[in-house]
C-alpha positions as CSV (number, residue, x, y, z in Angstrom):
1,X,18.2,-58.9,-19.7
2,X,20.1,-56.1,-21.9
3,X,23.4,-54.5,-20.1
4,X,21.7,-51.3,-19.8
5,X,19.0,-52.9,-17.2
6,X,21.8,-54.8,-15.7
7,X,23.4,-51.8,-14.6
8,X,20.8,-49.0,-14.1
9,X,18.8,-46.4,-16.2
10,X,21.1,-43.8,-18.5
11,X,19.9,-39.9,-17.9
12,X,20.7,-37.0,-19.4
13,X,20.7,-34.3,-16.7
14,X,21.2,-30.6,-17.4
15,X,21.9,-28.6,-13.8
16,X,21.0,-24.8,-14.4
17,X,22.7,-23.0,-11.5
18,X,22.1,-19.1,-10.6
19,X,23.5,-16.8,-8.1
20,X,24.3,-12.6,-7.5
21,X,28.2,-13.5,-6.1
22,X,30.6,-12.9,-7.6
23,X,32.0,-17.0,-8.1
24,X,35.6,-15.8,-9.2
25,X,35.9,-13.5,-6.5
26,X,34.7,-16.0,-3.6
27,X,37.4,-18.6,-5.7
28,X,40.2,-16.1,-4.9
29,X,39.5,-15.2,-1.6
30,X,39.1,-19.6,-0.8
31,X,35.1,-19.0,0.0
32,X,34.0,-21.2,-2.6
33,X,34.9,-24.3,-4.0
34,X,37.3,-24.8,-6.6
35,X,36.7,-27.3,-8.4
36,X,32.8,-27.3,-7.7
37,X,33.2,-23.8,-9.4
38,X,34.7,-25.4,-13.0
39,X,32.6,-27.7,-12.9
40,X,29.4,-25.4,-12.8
41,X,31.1,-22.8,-15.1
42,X,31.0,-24.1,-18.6
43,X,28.3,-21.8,-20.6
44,X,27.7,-18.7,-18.1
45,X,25.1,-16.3,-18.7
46,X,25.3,-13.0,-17.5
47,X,21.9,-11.6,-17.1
48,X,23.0,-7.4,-15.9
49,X,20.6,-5.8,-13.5
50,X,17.8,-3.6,-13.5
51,X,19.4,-0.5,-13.9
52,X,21.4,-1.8,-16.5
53,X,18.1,-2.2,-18.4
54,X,16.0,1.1,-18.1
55,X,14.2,0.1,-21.4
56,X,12.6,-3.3,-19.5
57,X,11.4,-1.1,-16.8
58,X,8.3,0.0,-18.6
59,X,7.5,-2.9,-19.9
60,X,7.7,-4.4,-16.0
61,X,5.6,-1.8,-15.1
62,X,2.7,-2.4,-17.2
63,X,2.8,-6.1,-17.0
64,X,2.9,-6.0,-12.8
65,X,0.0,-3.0,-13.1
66,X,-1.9,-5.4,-14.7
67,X,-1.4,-8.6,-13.0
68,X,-2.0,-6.8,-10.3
69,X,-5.0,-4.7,-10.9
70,X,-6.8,-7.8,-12.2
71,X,-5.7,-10.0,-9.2
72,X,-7.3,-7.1,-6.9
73,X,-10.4,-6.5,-9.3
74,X,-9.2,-2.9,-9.3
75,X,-9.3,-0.8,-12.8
76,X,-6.0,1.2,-13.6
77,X,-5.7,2.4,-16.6
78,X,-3.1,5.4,-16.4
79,X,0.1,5.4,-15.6
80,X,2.0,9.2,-15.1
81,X,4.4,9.8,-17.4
82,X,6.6,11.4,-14.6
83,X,6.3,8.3,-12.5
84,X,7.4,6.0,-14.8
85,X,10.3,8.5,-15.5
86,X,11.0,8.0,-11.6
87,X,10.9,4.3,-11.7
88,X,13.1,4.6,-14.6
89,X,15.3,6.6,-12.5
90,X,15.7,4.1,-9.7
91,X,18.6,1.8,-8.7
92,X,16.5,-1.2,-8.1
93,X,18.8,-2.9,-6.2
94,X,16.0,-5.3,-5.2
95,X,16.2,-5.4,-9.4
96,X,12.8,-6.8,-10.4
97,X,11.6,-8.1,-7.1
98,X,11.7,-4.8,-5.8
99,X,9.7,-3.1,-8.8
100,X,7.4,-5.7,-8.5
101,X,6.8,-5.0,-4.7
102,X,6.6,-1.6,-5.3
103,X,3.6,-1.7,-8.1
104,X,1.6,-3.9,-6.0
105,X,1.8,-1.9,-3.5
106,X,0.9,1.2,-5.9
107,X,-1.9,-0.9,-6.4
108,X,-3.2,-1.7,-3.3
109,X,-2.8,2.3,-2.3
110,X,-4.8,3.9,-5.8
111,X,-8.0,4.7,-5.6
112,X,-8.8,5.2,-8.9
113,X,-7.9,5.1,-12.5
114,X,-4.7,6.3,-12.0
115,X,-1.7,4.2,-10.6
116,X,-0.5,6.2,-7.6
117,X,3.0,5.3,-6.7
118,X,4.6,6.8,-3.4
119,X,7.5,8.3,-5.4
120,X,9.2,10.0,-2.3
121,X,9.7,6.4,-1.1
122,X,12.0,5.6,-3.7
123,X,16.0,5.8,-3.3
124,X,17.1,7.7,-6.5
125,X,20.3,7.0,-8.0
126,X,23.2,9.6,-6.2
127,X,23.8,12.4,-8.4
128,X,27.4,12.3,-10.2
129,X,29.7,13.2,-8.0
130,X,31.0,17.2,-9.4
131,X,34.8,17.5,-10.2
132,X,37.5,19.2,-8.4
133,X,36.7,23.0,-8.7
134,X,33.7,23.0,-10.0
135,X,30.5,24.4,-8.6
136,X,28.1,22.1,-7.5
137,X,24.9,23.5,-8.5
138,X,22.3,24.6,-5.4
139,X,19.7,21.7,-4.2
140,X,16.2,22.4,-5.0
141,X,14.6,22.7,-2.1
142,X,12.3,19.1,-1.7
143,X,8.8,19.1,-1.2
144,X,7.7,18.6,2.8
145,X,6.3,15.3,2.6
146,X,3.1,14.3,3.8
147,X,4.8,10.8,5.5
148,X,7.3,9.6,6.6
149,X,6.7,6.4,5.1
150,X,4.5,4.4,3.0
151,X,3.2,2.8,5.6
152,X,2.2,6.4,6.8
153,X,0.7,7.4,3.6
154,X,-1.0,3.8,3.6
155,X,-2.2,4.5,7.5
156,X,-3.6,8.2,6.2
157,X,-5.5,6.7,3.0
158,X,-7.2,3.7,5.2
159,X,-8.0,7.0,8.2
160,X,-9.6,8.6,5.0
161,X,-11.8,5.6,3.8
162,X,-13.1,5.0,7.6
163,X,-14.3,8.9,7.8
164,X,-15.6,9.0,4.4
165,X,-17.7,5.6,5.2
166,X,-18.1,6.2,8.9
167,X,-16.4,3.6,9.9
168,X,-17.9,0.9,8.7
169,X,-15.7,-1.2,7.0
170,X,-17.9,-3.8,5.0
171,X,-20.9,-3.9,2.4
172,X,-21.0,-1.8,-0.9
173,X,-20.2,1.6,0.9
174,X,-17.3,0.7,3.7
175,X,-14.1,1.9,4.1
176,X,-12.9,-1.8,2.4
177,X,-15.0,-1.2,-1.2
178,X,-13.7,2.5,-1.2
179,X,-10.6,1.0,-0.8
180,X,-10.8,-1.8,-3.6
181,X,-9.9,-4.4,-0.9
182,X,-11.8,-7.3,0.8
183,X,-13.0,-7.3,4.3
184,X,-10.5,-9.6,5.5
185,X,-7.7,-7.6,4.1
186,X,-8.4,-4.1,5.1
187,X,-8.7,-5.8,9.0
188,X,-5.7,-7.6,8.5
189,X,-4.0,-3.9,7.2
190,X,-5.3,-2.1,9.8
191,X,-4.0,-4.3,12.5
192,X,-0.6,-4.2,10.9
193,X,-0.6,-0.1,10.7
194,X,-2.2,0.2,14.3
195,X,-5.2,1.8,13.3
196,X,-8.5,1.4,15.7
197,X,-11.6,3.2,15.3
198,X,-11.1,4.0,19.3
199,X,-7.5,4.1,19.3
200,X,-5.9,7.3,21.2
201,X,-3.8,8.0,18.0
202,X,-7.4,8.6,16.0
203,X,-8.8,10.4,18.8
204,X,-10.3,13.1,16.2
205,X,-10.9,10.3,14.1
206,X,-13.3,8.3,16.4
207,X,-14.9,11.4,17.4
208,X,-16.1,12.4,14.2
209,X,-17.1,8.7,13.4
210,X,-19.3,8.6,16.3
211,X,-20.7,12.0,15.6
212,X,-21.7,10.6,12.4
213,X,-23.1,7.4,13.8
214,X,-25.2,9.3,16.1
215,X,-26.7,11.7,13.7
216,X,-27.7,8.7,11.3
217,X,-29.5,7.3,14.0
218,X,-30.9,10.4,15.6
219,X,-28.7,9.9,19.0
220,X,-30.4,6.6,19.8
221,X,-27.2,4.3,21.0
222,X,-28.6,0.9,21.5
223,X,-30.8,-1.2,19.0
224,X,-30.4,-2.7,16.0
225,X,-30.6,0.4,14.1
226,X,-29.0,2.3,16.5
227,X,-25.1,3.8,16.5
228,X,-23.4,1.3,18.2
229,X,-24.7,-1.9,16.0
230,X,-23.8,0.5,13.3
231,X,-19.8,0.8,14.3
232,X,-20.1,-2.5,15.3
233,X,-19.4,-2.5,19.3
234,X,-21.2,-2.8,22.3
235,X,-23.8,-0.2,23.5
236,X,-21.9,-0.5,27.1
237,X,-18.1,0.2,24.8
238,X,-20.0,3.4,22.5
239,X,-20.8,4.9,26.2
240,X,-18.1,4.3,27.3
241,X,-16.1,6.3,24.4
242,X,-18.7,8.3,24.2
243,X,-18.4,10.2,28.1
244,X,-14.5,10.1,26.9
245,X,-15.2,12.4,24.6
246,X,-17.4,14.1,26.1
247,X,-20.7,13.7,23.5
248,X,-23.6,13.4,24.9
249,X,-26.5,11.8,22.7
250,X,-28.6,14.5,23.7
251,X,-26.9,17.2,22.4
252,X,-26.8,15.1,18.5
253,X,-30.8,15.1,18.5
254,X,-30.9,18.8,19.7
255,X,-28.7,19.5,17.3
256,X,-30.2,18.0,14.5
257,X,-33.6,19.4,14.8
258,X,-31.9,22.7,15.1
259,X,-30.7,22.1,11.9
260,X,-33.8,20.8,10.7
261,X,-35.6,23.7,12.1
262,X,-33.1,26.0,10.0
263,X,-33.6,24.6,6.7
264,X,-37.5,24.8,7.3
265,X,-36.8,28.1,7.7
266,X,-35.3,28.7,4.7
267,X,-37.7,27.2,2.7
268,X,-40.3,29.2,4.0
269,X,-38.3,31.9,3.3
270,X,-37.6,31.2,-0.1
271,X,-41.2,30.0,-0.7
């Protein structure tokens, strides 16, 4: 038996040790170890932050837009040159985390070819502060915006994709294809942003999507083919909303054929 069994197995171990403290600081002030600290510290790397590196930022950008779009089977192929001036812009004190947060979540909101970023979500870098006796210069006046958060924007785009598909959410024309998203997610989305088809928040909303409903199906309610298998509910719950809001099925088929009657009108008319 050689010494080296004898006595164990010889490794050579390199420990590669990261944090965002500042080490010599914490040493000072007797929050960190002393002695640990020398130990650790014999070929530091500095590696400065985001928006110490503006010229990595596009290069992030496109390489998260990508891995991204392709993880989402989504097809984004622009990029604004003033967004990418924005991001370029930012503080990122999330550094590349954060910019990767924010493009997937780009992502997840564009609807087509063009990555749509919610700039007025973004915390800009302060201005420099202006010298003593020197004119600030006025503030442009900002844009109202349109929400209060992405989240909002996010609630209003999902809102959008339930009317245009009247809200059905699966299959090759829901709300969840329109939106590039799978079934599961766009649930999962809309129970984190509160949004029901017969929620009192979406009161118009529902309305309109069991307007539609009814007028597909020619005001009959229950069925396989009729409005409330096509929302998805029970013919007992689409009554029940229904006299909420006051539509009567009724009303749906007389309207239609009035409307039918109309355009046979003007056909004879132009005929």
């Amino acid at each position: 038996m050689s010494d080296l069994e004898a006595h164990g197995r010889f490794m050579l171990v390199r420990l590669i040790s990261a944090t965002n403290r500042n080490l010599e600081e914490m040493v000072a002030n007797r929050e960190f170890r002393s002695d640990l600290y020398y130990r650790l510290n014999v070929f530091p790397l500095r590696l400065p932050p985001l928006r110490e590196r503006k010229g990595d930022i596009p290069l992030l950008v496109h390489y998260f837009a990508k891995k991204y779009t392709t993880r989402m089977n989504k097809e984004i192929t622009t990029i604004p040159s003033e967004t990418m001036r924005v991001l370029e812009s930012m503080p990122w004190p999330g550094n590349v985390r954060e910019l990767a947060n924010v493009i997937e979540r780009a992502v997840i909101l564009s609807r087509g070819s063009v990555l749509e970023v919610p700039l007025g979500e973004l915390r800009r870098e302060p201005p420099p502060a202006a010298s003593a006796g020197s004119v600030a210069p006025p503030r442009a006046a900002s844009p109202k915006r349109v929400a209060e958060s992405a989240d909002d924007q996010e609630r209003e785009r999902v809102l959008l994709a339930l009317r245009e598909s009247n809200g059905i959410v699966a299959g090759p024309n829901g709300a969840a294809a329109r939106l590039g998203l799978k079934r599961g997610t766009l649930l999962s989305r809309m129970q984190y942003l509160g949004i029901s088809l017969y929620s009192a928040n979406a009161k118009e909303t529902e309305r309109e999507l069991i307007l539609g409903a009814l007028r597909e199906t020619n005001g009959i309610v229950a069925g396989n083919k009729g409005a409330a298998a096509k929302l998805g509910i029970q013919r007992s719950t689409l009554l029940s909303r229904m006299q909420r809001l006051g539509i009567s099925p009724r009303e749906v088929k007389i309207a239609k054929r009035l409307i039918g009657f109309a355009n046979a009108g003007e056909d004879q008319s132009g005929g």
